[in-house]
N, C-alpha and C positions, 0 to 999 in steps of 0.2 A: 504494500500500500504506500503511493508514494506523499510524501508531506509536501505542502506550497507555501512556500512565505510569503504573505504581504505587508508591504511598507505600510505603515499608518499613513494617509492622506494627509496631504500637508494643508496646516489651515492658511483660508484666504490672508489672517493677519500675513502671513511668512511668503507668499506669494504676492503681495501688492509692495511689500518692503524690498525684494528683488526685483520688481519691475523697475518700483519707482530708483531702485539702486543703479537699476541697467540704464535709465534714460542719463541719470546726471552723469554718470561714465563717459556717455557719447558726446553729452554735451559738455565736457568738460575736455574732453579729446576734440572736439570742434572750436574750441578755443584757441586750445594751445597749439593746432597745428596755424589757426591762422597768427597766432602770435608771432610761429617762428618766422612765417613766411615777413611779417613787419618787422622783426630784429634785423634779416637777411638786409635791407634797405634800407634801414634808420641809418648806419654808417657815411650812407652818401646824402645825406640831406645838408643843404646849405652849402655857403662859399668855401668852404674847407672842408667839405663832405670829402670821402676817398670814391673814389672811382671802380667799378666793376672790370673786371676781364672776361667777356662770357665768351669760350670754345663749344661749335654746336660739332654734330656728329657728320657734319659734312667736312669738315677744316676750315669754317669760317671762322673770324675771331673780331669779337667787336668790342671795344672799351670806348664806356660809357658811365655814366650818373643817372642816365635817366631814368625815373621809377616803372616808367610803362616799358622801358624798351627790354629793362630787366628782369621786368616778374614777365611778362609776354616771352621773354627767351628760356626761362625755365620752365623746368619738367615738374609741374606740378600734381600730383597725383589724389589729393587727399581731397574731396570734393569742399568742404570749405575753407580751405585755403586755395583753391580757385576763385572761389568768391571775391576772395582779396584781389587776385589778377582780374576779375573782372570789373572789379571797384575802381582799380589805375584808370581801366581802358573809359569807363565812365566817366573818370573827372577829364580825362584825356580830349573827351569828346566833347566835353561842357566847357571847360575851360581850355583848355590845350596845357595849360603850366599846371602846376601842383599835384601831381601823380605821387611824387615822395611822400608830400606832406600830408595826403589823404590815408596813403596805407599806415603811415605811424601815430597818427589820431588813431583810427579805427584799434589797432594792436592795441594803445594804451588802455581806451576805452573798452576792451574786452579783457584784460586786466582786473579792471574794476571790474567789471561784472562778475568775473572769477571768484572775487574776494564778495561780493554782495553776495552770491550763490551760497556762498560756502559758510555768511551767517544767515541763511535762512530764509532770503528774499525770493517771495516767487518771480520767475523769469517776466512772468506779463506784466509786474507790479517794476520792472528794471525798465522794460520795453516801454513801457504807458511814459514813464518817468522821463529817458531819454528823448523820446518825441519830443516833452514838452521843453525840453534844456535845449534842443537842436532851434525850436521856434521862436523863443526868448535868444539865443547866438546869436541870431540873423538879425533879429531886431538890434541887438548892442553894434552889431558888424554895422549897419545901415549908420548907427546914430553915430558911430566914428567916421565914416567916409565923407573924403572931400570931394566936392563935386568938378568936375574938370568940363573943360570946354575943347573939341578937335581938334580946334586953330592954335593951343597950345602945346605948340611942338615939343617945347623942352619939357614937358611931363611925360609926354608920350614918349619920348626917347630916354629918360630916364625907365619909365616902367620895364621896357625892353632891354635897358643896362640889369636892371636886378634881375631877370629871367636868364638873362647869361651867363651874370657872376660867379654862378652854382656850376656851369657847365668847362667839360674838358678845353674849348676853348675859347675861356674868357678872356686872357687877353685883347682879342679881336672885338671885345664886345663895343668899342667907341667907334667900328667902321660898321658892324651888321647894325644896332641898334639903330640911329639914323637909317638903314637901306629896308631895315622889316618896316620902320614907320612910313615910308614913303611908299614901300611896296603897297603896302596896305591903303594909305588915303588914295592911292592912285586906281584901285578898283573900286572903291568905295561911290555907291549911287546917292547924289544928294536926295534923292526923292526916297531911296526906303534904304538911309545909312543904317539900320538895326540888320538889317541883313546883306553881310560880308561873305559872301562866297570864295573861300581860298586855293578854289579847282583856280580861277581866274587868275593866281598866283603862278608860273610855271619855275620849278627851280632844277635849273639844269648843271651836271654836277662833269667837271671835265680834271682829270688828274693831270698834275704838272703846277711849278708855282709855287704858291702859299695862299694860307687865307687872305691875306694883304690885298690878293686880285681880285679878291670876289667884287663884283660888280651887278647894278641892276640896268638891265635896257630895253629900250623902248619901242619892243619891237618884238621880233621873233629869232630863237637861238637854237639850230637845227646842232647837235652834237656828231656831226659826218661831215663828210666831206663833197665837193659836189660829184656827179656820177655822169662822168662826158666820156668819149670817144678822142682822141686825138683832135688838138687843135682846139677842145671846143670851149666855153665861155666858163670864166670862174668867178668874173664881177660882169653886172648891168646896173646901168642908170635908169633912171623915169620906168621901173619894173612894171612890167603887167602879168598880174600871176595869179595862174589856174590851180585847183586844187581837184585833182580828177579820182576816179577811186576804179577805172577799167584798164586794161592791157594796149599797150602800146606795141602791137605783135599781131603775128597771123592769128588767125581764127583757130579753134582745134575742136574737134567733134565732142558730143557729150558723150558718148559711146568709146573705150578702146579697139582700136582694129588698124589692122596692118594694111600698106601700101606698097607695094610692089612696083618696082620702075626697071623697065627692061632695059631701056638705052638712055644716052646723056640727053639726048633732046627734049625727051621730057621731062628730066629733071631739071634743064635749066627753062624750061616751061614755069616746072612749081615753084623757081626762086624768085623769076622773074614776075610772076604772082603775088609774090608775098612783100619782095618789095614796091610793085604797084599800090598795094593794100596799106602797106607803110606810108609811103610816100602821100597815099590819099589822103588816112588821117593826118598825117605833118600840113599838109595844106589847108586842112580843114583849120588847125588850131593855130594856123600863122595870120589865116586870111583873119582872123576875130583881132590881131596885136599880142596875141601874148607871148612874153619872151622869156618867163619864167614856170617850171614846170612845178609840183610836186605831188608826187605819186605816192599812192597810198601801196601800205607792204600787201599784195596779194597772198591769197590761198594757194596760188596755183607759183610753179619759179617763177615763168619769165613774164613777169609784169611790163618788165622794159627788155629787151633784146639788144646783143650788141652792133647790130644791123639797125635798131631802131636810133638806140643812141647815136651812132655815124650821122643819120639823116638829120636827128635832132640838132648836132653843134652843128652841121653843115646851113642847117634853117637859122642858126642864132637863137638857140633857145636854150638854157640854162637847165637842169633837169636835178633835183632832188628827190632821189627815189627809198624805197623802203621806211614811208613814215608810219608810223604804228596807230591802230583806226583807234588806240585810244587818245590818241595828240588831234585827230579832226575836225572832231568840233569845238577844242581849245582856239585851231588857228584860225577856223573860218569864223569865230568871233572877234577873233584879233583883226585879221584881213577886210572883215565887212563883206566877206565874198560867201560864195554857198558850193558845196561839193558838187563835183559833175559826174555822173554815172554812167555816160553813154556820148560815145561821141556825138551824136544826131543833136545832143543838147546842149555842146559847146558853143555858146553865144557870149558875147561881150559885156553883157552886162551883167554876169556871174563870173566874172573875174575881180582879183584883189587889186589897188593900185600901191606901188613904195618906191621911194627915192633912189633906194640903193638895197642891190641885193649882191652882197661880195660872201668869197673865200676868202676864212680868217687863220693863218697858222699862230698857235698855243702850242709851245714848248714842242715835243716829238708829234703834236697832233695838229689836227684841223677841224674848225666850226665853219658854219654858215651862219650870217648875220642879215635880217631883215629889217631894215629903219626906213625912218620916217615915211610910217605908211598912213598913208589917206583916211582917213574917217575911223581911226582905229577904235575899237572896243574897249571898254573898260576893262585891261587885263596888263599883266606884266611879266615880263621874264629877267630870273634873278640867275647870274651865271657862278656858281659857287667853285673856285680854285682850292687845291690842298696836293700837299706834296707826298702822303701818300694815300691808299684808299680810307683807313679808318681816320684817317683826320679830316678827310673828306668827308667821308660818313657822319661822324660825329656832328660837323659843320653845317652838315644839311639838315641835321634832326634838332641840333640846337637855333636855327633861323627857321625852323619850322615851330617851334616854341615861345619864340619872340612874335614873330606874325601873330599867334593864338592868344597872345596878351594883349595887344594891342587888336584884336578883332574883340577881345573882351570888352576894353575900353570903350570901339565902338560901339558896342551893343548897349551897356551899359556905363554910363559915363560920369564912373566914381573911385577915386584912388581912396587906397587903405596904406596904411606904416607896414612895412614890413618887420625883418628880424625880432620877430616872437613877442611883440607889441598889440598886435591884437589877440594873440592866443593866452596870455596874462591878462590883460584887461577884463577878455570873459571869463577865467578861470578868476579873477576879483568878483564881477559885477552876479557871474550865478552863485557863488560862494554865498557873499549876500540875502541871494534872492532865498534861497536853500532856508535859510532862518527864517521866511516868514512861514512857508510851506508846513503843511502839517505829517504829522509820520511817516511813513516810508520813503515818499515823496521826495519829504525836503535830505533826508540820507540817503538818496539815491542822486541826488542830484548834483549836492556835497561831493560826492566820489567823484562823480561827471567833472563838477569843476577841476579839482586835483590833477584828474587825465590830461587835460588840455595844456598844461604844464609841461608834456612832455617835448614838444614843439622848442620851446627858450634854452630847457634842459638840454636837448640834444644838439641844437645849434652850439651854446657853449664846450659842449665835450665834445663835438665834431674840431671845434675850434682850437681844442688844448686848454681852454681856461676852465676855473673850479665852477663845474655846474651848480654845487651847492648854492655855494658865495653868489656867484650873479643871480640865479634865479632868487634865492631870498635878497639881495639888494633891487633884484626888478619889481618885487614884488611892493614894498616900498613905496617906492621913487610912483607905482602907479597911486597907492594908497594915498597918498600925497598929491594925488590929480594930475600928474605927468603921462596920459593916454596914449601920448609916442615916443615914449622914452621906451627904445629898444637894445637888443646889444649889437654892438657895432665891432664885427670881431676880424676888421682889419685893424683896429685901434685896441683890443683888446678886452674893452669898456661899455659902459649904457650911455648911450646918447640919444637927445631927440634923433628919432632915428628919419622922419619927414626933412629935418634939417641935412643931413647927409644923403638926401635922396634915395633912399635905398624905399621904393615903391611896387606895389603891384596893385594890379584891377580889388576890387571889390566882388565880383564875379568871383575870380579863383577862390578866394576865403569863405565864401557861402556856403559855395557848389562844395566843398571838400568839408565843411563842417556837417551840410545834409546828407550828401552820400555816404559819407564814413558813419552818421547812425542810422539810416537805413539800412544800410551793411550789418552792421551789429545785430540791431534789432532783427534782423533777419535769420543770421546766424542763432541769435538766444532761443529763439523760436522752435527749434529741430531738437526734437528729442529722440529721433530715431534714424538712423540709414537703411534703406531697403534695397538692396542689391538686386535688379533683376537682368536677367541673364536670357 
């Protein structure tokens, strides 16, 4: 007779105490993983921040600061600590600046939440809490910004100076700063200046040189060389220029199939064919004036033929071929002209008009250069020089961050202090507020303010000086009604930091205080991971 043991049923008490055990686990591993990914970053925030080396698995190698380019280049696996990379790529896309300063808000502030959790605080009663600290931010952010006017150039270019100062190369920042501002007011529509479109920006990136040559022009900057036949044109004056997107070449079946030719006569039958057929279209596109070509990169090889090109220089026509169809409706906004699809529809008055279209040699290389064109579009082209590729690289992603400050400004046209001057102020002003609040609320909020500290804190220790010391001397100097007294850590010290220029939008300091507790609050939320497979 055999005997069967059973376990006594475990009581629901002991079963909802492991549940409840299993959730804070996850959620406490959902913390700390996005913490690490904010530690990994905090290093490089501010003008002394250290710089990243990120090696991908191809053998590319890119050194950089910048917060988005760096969580976007790792391998993140932990699903909320993707969150965090997808928090960069949001402020990235709101602001274009403050990617660093988002991820290390967000880290601190789930910090605290660690330490609220851990005396007892329900997650929804932290959540509710920080909403209302992120809505109360924005209002203190608002009541310190100074309102700016467009036609104030030197704010604008200072803003742009502080966006750089962080970056690999800031040196450079007193030739981009000026070239991102100008970039910018120069697409700018007085009728709906809140909307800056920076596709209208073109930055074209040529190696050889130094940053020193970067330059912006007013025109079109084709990175090739021109595509002639012997003899043919490398500059024209008084340009008239087509933008076509068909085959300057025989015809070919849409079917593959073979042709057979018994003797020479027919075959110099089919050459003699095909240059008639050439030669048609060249007349067809002479008899309209136009003397400059440029041909969109086909599907198919031979868009342009080297028989075609012969007849082309021999007509006096300039010919730039393999332009990429995502540059096309960049230029025919720039040119004021419209693409042509079919020779039948080659007519004169879809063509672009410009002064001068030359070959340009740049060190071992060569550009094309199109100026002073006719009735041009609101658009510009920035030509970015660096002597080798990652400083090129770098060069391009840091005046693409400058542009995004100053599109801020347009949209929004209110400067803030920078260097950790508004992130003390609200970590003062909800301090405060925190005391009038009733139970949980005002201790939740309390913590909240503490986080925002981490911002001055890190700038200083990025900088070598006692974070203690400064941040308790910032704290101070605010308490004291000093609202821009920042630290200033080329001088080592707190200064009005408005006075040293050291500025950014009002935008970036919003977007990065609301995102980063959406973030959170999001993250607090998840008390379980469901793998499905």
């Amino acid at each position: 007779m055999a005997l069967v043991a059973k376990s006594a049923p475990r009581s629901s008490k002991t079963e909802s105490y492991v549940d409840n055990k299993r959730k804070e686990d996850i959620r406490h591993a959902n913390i700390k993983s996005a913490c690490a990914v904010a530690d990994a970053v905090r290093t490089s925030l501010g003008p002394k921040g250290m710089d990243k080396m990120i090696s991908t698995a191809s053998g590319e190698v890119i050194i950089t600061n910048d917060g988005a380019t760096i969580l976007n280049k790792m391998e993140v696996l932990q699903p909320a600590a993707k969150m965090l990379v997808e928090l960069s790529k949001s402020q990235d896309s709101a602001a274009g600046d403050g990617t660093t300063t988002v991820v290390v808000i967000a880290g601190s502030l789930l910090k605290q939440c660690l330490s609220l959790l851990s005396s007892g605080i329900h997650p929804t009663v932290i959540s509710d809490s920080l909403h209302k600290a992120s809505i109360k931010a924005v209002d203190v952010l608002t009541a310190m910004a100074v309102p700016l006017e467009l036609t104030d150039r030197d704010s604008l270019v200072k803003s742009a100076s502080t966006s750089l100062n962080s970056k690999v190369v800031s040196q450079y920042s007193s030739l981009l700063a000026p070239l991102a501002v100008d970039a910018v007011l120069t697409v700018v529509d007085p009728e709906k200046p809140d909307l800056v479109d920076l596709r209208d920006i073109k930055i074209v990136k040529k190696l050889g040189g130094t940053v020193d040559d970067t330059e912006m022009v007013r025109g079109l900057v084709f990175d090739k060389k021109v595509s002639h036949a012997a003899g043919g044109l490398t500059r024209v004056e008084n340009a008239k220029i087509a933008v076509i997107q068909f085959q300057i070449s025989p015809p070919k079946t849409d079917i593959e199939q073979s042709i057979v030719v018994s003797d020479y006569a027919q075959m110099d039958r089919i050459l003699k064919e095909e240059r008639n057929y050439i030669l048609g279209m060249i007349k067809k596109i002479k008899a309209t004036g136009c003397n400059v070509l440029l041909i969109q990169k086909s599907i198919l090889r031979d868009a342009v033929t080297d028989l075609s090109l012969h007849y082309l220089a021999k007509a006096k026509i300039l010919v730039i071929k393999d332009v990429e169809r995502d540059e096309i409706e960049f230029i025919t906004k720039t040119l004021n002209c419209l693409p042509i699809a079919n020779i039948e529809h080659f007519k004169e008055e879809k063509l672009g008009y410009a002064d001068l279209v030359e070959e340009v040699s740049l060190g071992d290389g060569k550009i094309v250069k199109i100026t002073g064109i006719k009735d041009m579009g609101r658009t510009t082209c920035v030509l970015v020089r660096g002597s080798n590729q990652l400083v090129l690289d770098e060069a391009e992603r840091s005046l693409h961050d400058a542009l995004c400050v100053i599109r801020c400004l347009v949209n929004k046209q209110f400067l803030i202090a920078g260097g950790g001057a508004p992130e003390i102020e609200l970590s003062r002003q909800l301090g405060a507020w925190a005391k009038v609040l009733h139970g949980m609320e005002g201790y939740c909020v309390k913590s909240f303010a503490e986080a925002l500290e981490v911002i001055p804190y890190t700038l200083a220790e990025n900088a070598g000086l006692n974070p203690i010391t400064i941040v308790t001397e910032l704290r101070n100097r605010h308490a004291q009604g000093e609202i821009n007294a920042g630290i200033n850590v080329r001088k080592g010290q707190i200064t009005n930091i408005l006075e040293e220029n050291v500025v950014q939008p009002l935008l970036v300091s919003t977007s990065a205080i609301t995102l980063a507790a959406e973030c959170v609050r999001m993250i607090l939320k998840i008390d379980d991971i469901v793998t499905v497979r």
